[in-house]
N, C-alpha and C positions, 0 to 999 in steps of 0.2 A: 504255364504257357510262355511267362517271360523268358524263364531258364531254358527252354528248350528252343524259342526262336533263337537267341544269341548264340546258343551253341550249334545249331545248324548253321545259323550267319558265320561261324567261326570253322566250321567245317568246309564250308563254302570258297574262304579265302585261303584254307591250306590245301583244298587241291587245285586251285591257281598257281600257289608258290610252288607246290610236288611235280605239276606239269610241267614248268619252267625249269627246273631243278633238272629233269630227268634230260630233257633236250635243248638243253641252254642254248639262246642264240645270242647276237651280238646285243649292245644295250637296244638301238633303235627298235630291232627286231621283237625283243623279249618287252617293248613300251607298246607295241604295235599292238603287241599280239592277241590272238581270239579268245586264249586265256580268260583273260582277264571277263568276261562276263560272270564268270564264277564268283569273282573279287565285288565286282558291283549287284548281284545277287544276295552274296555276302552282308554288302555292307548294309542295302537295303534291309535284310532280316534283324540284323544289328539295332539299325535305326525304331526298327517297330516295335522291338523287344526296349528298346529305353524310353521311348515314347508310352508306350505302355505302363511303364513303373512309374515313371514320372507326372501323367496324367488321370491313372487309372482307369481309363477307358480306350480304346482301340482307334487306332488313325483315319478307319475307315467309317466309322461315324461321324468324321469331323466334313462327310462329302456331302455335298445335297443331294436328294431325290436323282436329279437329273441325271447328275456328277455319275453316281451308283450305278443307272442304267447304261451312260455309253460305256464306262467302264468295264462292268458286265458282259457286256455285249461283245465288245471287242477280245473281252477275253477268249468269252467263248467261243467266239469265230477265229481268232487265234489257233486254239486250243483243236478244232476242228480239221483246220486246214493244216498245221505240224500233224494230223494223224493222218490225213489221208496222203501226203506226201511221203510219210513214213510209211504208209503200209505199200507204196512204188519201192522206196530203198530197200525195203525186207524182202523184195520177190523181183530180183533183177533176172532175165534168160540167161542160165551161164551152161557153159558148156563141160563136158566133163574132161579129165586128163588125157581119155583114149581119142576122144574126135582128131581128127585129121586139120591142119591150117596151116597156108602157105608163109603166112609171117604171124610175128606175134609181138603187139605191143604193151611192152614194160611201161609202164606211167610212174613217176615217181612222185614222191611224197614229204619230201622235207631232207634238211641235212641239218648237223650243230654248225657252230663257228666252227669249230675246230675239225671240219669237214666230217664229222663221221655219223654215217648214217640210223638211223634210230630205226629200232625194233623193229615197228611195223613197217620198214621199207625193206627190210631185210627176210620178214617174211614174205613177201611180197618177190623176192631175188630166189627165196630158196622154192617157191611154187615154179617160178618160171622155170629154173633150174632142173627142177623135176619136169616139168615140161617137155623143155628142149630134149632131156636125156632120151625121151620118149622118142620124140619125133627127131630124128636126128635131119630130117631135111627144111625142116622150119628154120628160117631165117628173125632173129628177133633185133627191133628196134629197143635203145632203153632212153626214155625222153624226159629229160628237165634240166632246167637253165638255172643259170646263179638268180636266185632269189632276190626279194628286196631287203638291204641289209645286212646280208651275209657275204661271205666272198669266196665261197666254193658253187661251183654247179655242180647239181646232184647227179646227170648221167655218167661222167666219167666214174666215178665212185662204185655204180651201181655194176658197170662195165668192169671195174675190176673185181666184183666179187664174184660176178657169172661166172669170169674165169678163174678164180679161187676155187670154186664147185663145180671145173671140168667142163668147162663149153669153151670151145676154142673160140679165140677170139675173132677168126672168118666170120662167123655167124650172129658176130654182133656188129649191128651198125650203132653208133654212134650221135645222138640227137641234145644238141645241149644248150639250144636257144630258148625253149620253150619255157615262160611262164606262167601258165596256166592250163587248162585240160583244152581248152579248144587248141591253141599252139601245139599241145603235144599233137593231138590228131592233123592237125594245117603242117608242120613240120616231118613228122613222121611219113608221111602220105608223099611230099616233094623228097625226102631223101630215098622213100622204097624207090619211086619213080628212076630218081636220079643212078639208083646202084643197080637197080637191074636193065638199063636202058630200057624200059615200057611207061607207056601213057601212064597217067595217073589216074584216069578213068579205068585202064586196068587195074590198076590196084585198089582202086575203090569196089570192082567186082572179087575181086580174090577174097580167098576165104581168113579170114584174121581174127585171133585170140588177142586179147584184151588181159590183161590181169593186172589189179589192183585189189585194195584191200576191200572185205566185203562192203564195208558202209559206202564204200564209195560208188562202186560196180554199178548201180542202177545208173547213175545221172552221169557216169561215162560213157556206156553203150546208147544213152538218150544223145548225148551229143554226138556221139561215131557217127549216129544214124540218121541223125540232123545234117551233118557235114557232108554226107552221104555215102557211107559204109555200108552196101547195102546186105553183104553174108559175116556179119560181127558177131560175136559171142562173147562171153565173161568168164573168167576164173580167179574167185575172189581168196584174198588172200585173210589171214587172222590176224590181230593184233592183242598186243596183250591187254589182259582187263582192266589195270588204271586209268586207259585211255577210250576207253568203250562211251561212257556217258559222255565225256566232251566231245566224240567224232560224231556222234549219233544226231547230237542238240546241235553243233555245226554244220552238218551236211542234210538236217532239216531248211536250216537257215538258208543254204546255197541250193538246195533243190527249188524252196520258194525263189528263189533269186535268179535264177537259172526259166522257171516257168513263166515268170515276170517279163523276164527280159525279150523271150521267146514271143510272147502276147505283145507287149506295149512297142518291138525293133522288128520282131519278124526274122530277127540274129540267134545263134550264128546261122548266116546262106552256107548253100553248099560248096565244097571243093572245088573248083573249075579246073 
């Protein structure tokens, strides 16, 4: 048991280090970063696995009665609530490639120091891509702003790859304040507005695709529709599988956080 806690404790901190590696950001950024629960997971498992060899008995006989039960408890309603939250992420409304929409918003998703954009936002460029080809009269926004940390904003970037893959650059509008998913929709929504001279309560009726990566897709179209998007759909994108378990156990996190906030602010209100 000892051997096998430490080595999952050890497995734990090297895909912290593999995630960093893969999309380096600046130091502050990569200090910041969501990573890192891995590494305190890690180190935790680390801890119980020496404690163990050391004392010959397990840390958690060292709790009282009490101790065991809120613990317990808490787990388990933990444990409860990350499932029913996940089983919303896993079954978000998405629309298929043929549906018909007036615009379509790109959401972006991260960029390195070194501006250049990582796998799953690039999946995420080559779905739209495919998109746009489709519907040649879809106008699409791509929306995200320079990070905290870094010093690229992600839509120009994302803006030159649509037109790498053949969408002329007419058809993209350009969005590069936003950072965060409500901004993108708050931003996206005043620049449709501002490009096609019409209200912005029209364009909150107009019909609009969404596309982000799949884990994300649910708790985007939850906020579209919160904001007040009221004909919104999804088309989620893939990312590659080293990055699956951390998007999944992060966007558990931010679904809770997202529900929280919606309960306790009554935020985000709608578009005016």
């Amino acid at each position: 048991m000892n051997v096998l806690l430490f080595a999952a404790g050890l497995l734990f901190i090297s895909y912290d280090v593999i995630l960093i590696c893969i999309n380096p950001g600046t130091f502050l950024d990569n200090l910041f970063s969501f990573t890192h629960i891995w590494t305190a997971l890690g180190g935790y498992l680390i801890f119980l696995s020496v404690y163990r060899k050391k004392t010959g008995h397990s840390f958690w006989k060292t709790f009282s009665r009490k101790v065991k039960i809120i613990v317990s408890t808490v787990l388990i309603a933990g444990t409860v609530i990350s499932a029913v939250n996940l089983f919303f992420i896993l079954t978000p409304e998405t629309a298929s490639l043929s549906e018909e929409a007036d615009y379509v918003i790109l959401l972006g998703g991260g960029i390195s120091k070194d501006g250049v954009l990582p796998k799953s936002v690039l999946s995420r460029v080559d779905k739209t891509a495919e998109y746009l080809n489709e519907h040649k009269n879809a106008v699409c926004v791509v929306t995200g702003g320079t990070l905290h940390w870094l010093p690229y904003a992600e839509a120009p970037e994302i803006k030159n790859q649509l037109i790498k893959r053949g969408i002329e650059k007419e058809r993209i509008l350009l969005e590069d304040r936003a950072l965060d998913t409500i901004q993108n929709f708050q931003y996206s929504c005043e620049l449709l507005s501002q490009s096609t001279n019409i209200l912005k309560s029209q364009i909150l009726e107009s019909k609009i695709v969404v596309i982000t990566s799949s884990f994300h897709l649910a708790r985007a179209l939850r906020l579209a529709r919160r904001m007040g998007f009221r004909n919104v759909k999804g088309i989620g994108s893939s990312c590659p599988l080293i990055y699956i378990p951390h998007d999944y156990v992060r966007e558990i996190c931010a679904y809770i956080k997202l529900n929280l906030r919606i309960f306790f602010t009554a935020k985000p209100k709608p578009i005016q």
